[in-house]
C-alpha positions as CSV (number, residue, x, y, z in Angstrom):
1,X,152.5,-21.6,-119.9
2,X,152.1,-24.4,-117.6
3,X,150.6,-27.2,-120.8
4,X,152.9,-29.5,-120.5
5,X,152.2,-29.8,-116.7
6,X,148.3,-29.5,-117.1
7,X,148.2,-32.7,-119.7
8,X,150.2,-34.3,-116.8
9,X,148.5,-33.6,-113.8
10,X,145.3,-33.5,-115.2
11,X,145.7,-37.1,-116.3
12,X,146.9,-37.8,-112.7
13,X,143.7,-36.6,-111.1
14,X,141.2,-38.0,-113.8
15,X,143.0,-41.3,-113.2
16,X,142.1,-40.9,-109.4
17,X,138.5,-39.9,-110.2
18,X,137.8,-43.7,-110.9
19,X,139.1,-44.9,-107.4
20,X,136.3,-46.1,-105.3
21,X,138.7,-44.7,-102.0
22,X,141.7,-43.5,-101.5
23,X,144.3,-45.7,-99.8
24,X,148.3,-45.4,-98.9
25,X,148.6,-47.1,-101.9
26,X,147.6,-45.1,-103.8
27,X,148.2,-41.9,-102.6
28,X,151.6,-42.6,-102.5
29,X,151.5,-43.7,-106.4
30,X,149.4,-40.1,-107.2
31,X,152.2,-38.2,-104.8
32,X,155.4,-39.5,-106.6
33,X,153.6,-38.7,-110.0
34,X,152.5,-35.4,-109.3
35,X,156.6,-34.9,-108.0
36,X,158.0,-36.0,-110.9
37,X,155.4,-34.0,-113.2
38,X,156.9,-30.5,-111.0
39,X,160.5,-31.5,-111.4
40,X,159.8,-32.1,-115.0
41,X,158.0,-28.5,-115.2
42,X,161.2,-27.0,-113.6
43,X,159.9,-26.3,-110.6
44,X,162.3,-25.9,-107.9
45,X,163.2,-28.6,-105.5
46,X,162.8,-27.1,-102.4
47,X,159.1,-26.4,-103.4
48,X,158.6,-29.4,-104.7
49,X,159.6,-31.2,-101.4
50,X,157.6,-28.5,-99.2
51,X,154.2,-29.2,-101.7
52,X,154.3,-33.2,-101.8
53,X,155.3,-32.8,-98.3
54,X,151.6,-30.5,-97.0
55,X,149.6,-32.2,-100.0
56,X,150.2,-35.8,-98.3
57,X,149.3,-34.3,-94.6
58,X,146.2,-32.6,-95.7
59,X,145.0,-36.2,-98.0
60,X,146.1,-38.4,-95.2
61,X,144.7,-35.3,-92.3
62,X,141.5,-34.7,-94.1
63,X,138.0,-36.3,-93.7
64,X,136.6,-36.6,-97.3
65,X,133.3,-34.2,-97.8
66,X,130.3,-37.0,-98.4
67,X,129.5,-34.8,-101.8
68,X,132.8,-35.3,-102.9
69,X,134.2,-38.4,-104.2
70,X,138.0,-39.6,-103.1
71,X,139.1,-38.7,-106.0
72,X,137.9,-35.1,-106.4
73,X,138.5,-34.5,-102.8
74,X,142.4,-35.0,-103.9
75,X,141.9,-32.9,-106.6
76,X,140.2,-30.2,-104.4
77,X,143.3,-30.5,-101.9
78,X,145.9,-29.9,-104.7
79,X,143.9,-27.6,-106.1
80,X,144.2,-25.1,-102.8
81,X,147.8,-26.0,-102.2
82,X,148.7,-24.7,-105.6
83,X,146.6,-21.2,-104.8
84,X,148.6,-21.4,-101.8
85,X,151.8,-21.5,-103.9
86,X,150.9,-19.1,-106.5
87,X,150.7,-16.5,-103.6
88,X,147.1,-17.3,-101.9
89,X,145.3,-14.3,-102.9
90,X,145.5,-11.6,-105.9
91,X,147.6,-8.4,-105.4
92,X,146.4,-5.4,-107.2
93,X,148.3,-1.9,-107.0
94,X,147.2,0.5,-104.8
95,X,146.5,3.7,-106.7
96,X,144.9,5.9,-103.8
97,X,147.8,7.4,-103.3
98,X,149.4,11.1,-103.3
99,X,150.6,11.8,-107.0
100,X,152.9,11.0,-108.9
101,X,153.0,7.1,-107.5
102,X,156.8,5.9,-108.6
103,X,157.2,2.7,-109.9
104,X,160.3,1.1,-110.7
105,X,161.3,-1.7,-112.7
106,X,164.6,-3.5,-112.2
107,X,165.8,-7.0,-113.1
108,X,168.3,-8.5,-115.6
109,X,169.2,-7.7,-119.1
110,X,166.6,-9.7,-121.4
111,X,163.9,-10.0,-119.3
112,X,161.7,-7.8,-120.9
113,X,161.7,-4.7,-118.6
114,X,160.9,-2.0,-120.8
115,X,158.3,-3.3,-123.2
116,X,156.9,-4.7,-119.5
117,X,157.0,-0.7,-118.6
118,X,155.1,0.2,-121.6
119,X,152.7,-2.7,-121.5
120,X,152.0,-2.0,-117.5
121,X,151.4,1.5,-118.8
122,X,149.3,0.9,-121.3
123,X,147.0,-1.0,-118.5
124,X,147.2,1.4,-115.9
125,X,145.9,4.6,-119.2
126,X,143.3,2.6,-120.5
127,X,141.9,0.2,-117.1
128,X,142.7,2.3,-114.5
129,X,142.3,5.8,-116.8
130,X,145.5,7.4,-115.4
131,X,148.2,10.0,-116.9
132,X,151.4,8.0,-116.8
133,X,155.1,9.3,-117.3
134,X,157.7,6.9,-118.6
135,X,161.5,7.3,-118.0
136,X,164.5,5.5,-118.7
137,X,167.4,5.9,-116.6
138,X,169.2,3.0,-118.7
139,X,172.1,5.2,-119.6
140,X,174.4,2.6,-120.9
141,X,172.3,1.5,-123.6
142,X,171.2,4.8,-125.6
143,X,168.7,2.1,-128.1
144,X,166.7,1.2,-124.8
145,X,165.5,4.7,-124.7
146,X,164.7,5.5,-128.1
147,X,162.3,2.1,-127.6
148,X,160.9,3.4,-124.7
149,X,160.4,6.9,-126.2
150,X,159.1,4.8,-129.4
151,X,156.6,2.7,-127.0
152,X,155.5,5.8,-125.2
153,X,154.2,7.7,-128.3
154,X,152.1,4.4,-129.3
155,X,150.6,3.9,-126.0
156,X,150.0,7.8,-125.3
157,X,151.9,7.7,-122.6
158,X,153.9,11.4,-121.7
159,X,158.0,10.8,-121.5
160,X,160.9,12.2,-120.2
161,X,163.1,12.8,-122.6
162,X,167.3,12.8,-121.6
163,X,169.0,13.9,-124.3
164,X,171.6,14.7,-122.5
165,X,172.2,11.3,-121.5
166,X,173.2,12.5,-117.5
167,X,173.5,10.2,-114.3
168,X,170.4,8.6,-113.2
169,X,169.9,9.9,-110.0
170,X,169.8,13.6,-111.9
171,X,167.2,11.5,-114.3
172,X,165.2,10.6,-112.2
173,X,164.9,14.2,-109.9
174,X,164.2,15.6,-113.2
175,X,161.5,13.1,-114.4
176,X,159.5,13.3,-111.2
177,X,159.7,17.4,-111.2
178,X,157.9,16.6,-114.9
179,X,155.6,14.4,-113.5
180,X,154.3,17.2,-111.5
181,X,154.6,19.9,-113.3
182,X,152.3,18.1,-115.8
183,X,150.4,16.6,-113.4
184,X,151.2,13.1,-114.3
185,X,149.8,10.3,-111.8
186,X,152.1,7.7,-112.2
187,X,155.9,7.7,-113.0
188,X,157.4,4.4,-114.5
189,X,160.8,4.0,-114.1
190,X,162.4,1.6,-116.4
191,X,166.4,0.3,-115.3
192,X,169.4,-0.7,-116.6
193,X,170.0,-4.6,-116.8
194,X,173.2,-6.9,-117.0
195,X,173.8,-10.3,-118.2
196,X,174.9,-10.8,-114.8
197,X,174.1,-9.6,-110.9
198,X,177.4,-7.6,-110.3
199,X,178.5,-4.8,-107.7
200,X,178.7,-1.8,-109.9
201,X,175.0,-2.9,-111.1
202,X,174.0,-2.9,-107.4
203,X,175.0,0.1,-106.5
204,X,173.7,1.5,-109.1
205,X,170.4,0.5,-108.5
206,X,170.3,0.8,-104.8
207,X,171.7,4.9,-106.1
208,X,168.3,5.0,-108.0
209,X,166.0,3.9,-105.7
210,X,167.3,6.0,-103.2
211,X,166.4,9.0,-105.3
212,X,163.3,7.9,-106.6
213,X,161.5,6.8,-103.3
214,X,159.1,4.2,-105.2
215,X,156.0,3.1,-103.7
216,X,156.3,-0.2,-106.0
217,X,159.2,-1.9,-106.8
218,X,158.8,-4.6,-109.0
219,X,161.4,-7.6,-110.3
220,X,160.6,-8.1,-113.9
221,X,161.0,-12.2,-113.9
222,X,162.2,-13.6,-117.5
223,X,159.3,-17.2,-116.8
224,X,161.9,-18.9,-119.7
225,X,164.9,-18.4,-118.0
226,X,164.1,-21.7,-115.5
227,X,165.9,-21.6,-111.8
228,X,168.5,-19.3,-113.4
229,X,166.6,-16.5,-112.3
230,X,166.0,-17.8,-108.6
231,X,169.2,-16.8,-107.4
232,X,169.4,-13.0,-109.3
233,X,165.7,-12.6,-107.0
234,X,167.4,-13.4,-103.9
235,X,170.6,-10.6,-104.6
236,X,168.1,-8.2,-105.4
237,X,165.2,-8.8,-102.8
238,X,168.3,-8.4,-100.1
239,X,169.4,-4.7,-102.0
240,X,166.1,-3.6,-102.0
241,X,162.5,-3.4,-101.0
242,X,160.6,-5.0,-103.5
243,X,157.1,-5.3,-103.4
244,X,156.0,-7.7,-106.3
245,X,157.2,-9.7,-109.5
246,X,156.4,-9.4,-113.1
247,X,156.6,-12.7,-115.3
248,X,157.1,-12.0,-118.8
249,X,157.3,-14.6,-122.0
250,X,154.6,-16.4,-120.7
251,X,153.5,-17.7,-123.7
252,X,157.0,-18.9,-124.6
253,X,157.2,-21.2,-121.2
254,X,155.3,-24.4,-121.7
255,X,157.0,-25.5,-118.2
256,X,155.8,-22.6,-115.7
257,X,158.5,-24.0,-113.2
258,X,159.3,-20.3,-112.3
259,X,155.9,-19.2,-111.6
260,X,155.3,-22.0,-109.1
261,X,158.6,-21.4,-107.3
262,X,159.5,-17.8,-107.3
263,X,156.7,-16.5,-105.5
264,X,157.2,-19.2,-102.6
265,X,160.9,-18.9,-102.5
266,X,160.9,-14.9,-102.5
267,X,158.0,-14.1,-100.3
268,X,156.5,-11.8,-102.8
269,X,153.7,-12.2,-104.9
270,X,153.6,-11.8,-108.3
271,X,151.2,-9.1,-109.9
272,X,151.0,-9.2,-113.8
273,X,151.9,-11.3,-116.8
274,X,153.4,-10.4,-119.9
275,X,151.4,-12.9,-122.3
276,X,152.6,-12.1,-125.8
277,X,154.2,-9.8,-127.9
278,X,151.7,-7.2,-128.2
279,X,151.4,-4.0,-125.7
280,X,147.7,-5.4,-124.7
281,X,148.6,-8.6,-123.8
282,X,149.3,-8.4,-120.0
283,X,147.3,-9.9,-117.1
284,X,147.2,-9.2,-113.7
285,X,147.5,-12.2,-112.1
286,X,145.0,-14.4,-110.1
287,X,146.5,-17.3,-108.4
288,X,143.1,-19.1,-108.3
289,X,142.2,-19.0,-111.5
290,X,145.9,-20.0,-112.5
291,X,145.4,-22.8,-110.3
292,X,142.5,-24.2,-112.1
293,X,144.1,-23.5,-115.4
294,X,146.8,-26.0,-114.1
295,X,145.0,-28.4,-113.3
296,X,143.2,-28.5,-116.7
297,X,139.8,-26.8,-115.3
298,X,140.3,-23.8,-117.1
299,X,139.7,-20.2,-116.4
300,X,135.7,-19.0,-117.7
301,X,136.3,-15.5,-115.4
302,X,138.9,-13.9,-117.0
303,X,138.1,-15.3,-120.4
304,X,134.4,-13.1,-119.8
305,X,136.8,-10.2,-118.9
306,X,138.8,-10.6,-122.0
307,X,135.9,-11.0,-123.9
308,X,134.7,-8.1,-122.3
309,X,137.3,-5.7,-123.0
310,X,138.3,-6.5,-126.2
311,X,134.8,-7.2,-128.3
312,X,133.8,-4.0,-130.0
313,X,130.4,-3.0,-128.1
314,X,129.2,-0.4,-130.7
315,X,130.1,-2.7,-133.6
316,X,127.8,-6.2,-132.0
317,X,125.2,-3.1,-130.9
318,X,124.8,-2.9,-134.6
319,X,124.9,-6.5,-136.2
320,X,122.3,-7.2,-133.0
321,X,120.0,-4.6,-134.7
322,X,120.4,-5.5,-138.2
323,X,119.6,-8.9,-137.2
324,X,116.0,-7.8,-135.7
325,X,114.7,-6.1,-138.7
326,X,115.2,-9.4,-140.0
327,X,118.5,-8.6,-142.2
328,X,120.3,-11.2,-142.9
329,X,124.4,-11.8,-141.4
330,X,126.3,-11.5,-144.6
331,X,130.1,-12.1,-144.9
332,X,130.7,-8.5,-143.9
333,X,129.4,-9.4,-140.5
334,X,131.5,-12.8,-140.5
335,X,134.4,-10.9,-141.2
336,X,134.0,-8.6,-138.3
337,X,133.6,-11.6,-136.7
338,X,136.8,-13.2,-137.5
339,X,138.7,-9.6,-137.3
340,X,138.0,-9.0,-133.1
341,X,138.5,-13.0,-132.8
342,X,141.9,-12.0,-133.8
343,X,142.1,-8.7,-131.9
344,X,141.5,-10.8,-128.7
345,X,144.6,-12.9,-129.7
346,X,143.0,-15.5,-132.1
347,X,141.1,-19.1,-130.8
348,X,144.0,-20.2,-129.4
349,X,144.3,-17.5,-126.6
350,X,140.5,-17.9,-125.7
351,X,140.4,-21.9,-125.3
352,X,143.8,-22.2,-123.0
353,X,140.6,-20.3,-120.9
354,X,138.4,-23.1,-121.4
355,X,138.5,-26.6,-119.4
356,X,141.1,-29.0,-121.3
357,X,138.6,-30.8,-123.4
358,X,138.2,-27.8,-125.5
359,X,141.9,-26.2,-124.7
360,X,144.3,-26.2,-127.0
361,X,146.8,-28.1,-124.8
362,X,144.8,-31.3,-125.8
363,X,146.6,-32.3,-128.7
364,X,143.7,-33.3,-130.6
365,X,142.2,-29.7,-131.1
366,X,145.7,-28.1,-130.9
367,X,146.3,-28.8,-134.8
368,X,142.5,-27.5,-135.2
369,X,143.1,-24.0,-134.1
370,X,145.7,-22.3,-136.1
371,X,144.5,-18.3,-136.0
372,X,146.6,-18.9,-139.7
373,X,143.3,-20.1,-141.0
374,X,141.5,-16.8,-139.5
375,X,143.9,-15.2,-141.6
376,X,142.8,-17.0,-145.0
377,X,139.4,-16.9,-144.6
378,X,139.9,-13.0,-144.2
379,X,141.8,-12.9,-147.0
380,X,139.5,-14.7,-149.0
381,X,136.3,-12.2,-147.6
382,X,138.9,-9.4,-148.9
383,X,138.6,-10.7,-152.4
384,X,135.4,-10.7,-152.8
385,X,133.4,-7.7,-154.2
386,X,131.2,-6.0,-152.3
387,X,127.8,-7.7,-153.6
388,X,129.6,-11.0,-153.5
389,X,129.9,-10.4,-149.6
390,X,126.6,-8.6,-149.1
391,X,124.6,-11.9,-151.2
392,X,126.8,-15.2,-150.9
393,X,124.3,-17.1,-152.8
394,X,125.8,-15.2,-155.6
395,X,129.2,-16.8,-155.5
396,X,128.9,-19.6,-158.3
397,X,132.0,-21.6,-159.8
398,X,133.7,-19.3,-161.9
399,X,133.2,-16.5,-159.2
400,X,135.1,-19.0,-156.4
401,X,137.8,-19.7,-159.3
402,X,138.5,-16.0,-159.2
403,X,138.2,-15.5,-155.4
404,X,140.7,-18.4,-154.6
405,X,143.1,-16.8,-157.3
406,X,143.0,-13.8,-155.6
407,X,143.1,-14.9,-152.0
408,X,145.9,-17.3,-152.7
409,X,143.8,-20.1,-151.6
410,X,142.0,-23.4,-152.7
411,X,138.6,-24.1,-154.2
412,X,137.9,-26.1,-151.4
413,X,139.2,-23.1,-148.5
414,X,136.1,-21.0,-150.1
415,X,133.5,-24.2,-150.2
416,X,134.4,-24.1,-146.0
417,X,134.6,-20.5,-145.7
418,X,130.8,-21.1,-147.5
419,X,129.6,-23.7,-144.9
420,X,130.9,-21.9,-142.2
421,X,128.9,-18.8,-142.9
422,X,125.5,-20.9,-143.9
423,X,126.2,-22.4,-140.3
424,X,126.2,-19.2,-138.2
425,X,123.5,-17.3,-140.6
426,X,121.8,-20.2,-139.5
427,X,122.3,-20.1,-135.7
428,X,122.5,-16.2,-135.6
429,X,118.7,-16.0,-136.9
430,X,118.0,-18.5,-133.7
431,X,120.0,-15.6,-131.6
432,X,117.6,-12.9,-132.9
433,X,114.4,-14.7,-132.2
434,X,115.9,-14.8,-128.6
435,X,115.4,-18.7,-128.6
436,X,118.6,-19.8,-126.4
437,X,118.2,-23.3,-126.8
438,X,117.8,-23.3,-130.2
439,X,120.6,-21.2,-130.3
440,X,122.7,-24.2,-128.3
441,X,121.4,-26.8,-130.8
442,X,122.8,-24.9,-133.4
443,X,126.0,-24.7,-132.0
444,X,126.4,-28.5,-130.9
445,X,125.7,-29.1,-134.7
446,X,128.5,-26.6,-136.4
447,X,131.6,-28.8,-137.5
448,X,133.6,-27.9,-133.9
449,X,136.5,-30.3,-133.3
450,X,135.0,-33.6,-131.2
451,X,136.9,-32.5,-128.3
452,X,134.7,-29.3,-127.8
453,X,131.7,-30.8,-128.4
């Protein structure tokens, strides 16, 4: 999301970086480009005007901070205008509440609401370590509740099962009478959608609500449907109370147009983000760190917490011993590697986190970074033996002949593979002496694209 926009606008503030002071000139030059590069992003016009509009009284308003140069003083002022339009500060549920807490999802048809239900309560089991109850009260569509059913079992998750397919608001009582028998603390309620915002869906909905009582209700926002979905926000936002968004397909939106405008236009702040396929990817959402992702300065904190989360603690515990009895790291260790690089959504997921020059939005290193090749170069590990992985230096000719054969890659894809471990053998013997710099050096010499370097 948002890389078409970040190559713009971040070539719009480097450009101002070289000014030796700002003048109406120029401004004005920086201002039209920065309008055009919203519009282009699909941002909506109203929110364009109202942004261009406080940006150019703040530059013009503003006295320039003497450790700042014009140029990052610019920079500075769109960068806390776009927090400001993201939603200002980061809205996390509120879970000290009486159980069960009701949450209910509504929104149109395609937008993603019930794999959003089971990836918000997959978050909510495994960060927040709660007992969570989905239900589906999407009657008219008997599939969307064998998914949900299907999604609940993977995530652990309890559900309410309806075979008798009755009216929601009977659904729903009986969900929440489950909830407490089994002392569930969160109920997820997951709703019908249409094509369309129409009076029978209305009613149905505000029905629902009605019985259910939520303490949340949340808009589930398809972020590739453009201003399509502005309008939809605005019917339901009038029907009922709701109290945050979801953006889903994320990573299928290079504009990000709805994500700057919906919040603005709707008053209500968005909370999470569906970020892939997978259960695991969601985010909650930080409007200050999406601001500097925007703006091409990337986003360190929540690539830590990623990192974080997802890197298998018992299994680095282990590789950090072996490596101080002075063990060597054999491919076995370079495949584990390459294994929870994948598991935390490949290279390209972790460097749209880093500033632009290593992100994968710079064209250069964009072609670099296919997780494909972590892919081969797992396959080609797999088709090793054993001793071959456990003593590299074994692997002559004839041995990479057969290893290529049976990876379905090249000679040359193992010579890499080869390099590539000598290179982080290399700098993970550094790592056990505890010598940091060292350690750096080593890295600044691996074969990294230029752009990261």
């Amino acid at each position: 999301m948002f890389s078409n926009l970040t190559q713009r606008l971040s070539s719009i503030t480097n450009n101002l970086k070289g000014k030796g002071r700002l003048s109406e000139g120029n401004i004005k030059d920086t201002l039209r480009q920065i309008r055009l590069a919203l519009l282009e992003a699909d941002v909506a016009l109203p929110v364009v005007k109202n942004f261009i509009e406080t940006v150019k009284g703040d530059v013009i308003g503003s006295k320039i901070e003497k450790s700042l140069s014009p140029g990052q003083a610019f920079t500075k002022i769109i960068h806390n205008k776009l927090i400001e339009l993201l939603g200002s500060e980061t809205s996390e549920l509120n879970l000290k509440r009486p159980a069960p807490i009701v949450i209910m999802l509504v929104g149109l048809q395609g937008s993603g609401k019930t794999t959003t239900a089971a990836k918000l309560a997959k978050h909510l089991i495994d960060k927040e370590k709660k007992r969570v109850l989905l239900v589906s009260v999407d009657i008219h569509r008997p599939a969307a509740i064998l998914q949900l059913n299907r999604l609940a079992d993977d995530i652990g998750a309890d559900f309410f099962n309806n075979a008798q397919l009755e009216q929601p608001r009977t659904i729903v009582s009986n969900a929440i009478k489950q909830s407490q028998r089994s002392q569930a603390d969160i109920v997820i309620i997951d709703t019908a959608g249409r094509l369309h915002v129409d009076d029978m869906m209305m009613s149905e909905i505000e029905d629902i609500h009605q019985e259910a009582s939520p303490a949340e209700t949340f808009f589930v926002v398809d972020s590739m449907a453009g201003q399509d979905v502005i309008n939809p926000t605005k019917a339901f936002s009038e029907k009922l109370d709701l109290t945050g968004l979801i953006l889903t397909k994320t990573d299928g939106d290079a504009r990000g147009g709805v994500a700057l405008s919906i919040s603005h236009i709707t008053g209500k702040p968005i909370l999470f983000l569906g970020v892939g396929e997978k259960l695991d990817n969601f985010e909650l959402f930080h409007p200050e760190r999406m601001a500097s992702r925007i703006l091409g300065m990337g986003d360190v904190l929540s690539l830590v917490e990623e990192i974080e989360a997802k890197v298998d603690h018992d299994q680095s515990a282990k590789l950090a011993t072996k490596l101080k009895k002075g063990k060597k790291f054999d491919l076995f260790d370079l495949r584990d590697q390459l294994e929870q690089m994948l598991g935390m959504g490949g290279m390209g997921e972790l460097l749209k986190k880093l500033p632009i020059g290593a992100n994968p939005n710079n064209p250069k290193i964009n072609k670099q970074f296919d997780d494909q090749q972590l892919k081969h170069q797992i396959a080609i590990i797999n088709s090793m033996t054993p001793k071959e992985r456990r003593f590299p230096k074994t692997i002559n000719g004839s041995r990479k002949r057969r290893i290529a054969k049976g990876s379905g890659m090249q000679i040359q894809d193992i010579n890499k593979l080869m390099k590539q471990h000598m290179q982080m053998e290399k700098m993970m013997k550094k790592m056990s002496g505890g010598k940091m710099k060292k350690m750096m050096r080593g890295l600044s010499g691996m074969n990294f694209p230029s752009g990261m370097r």
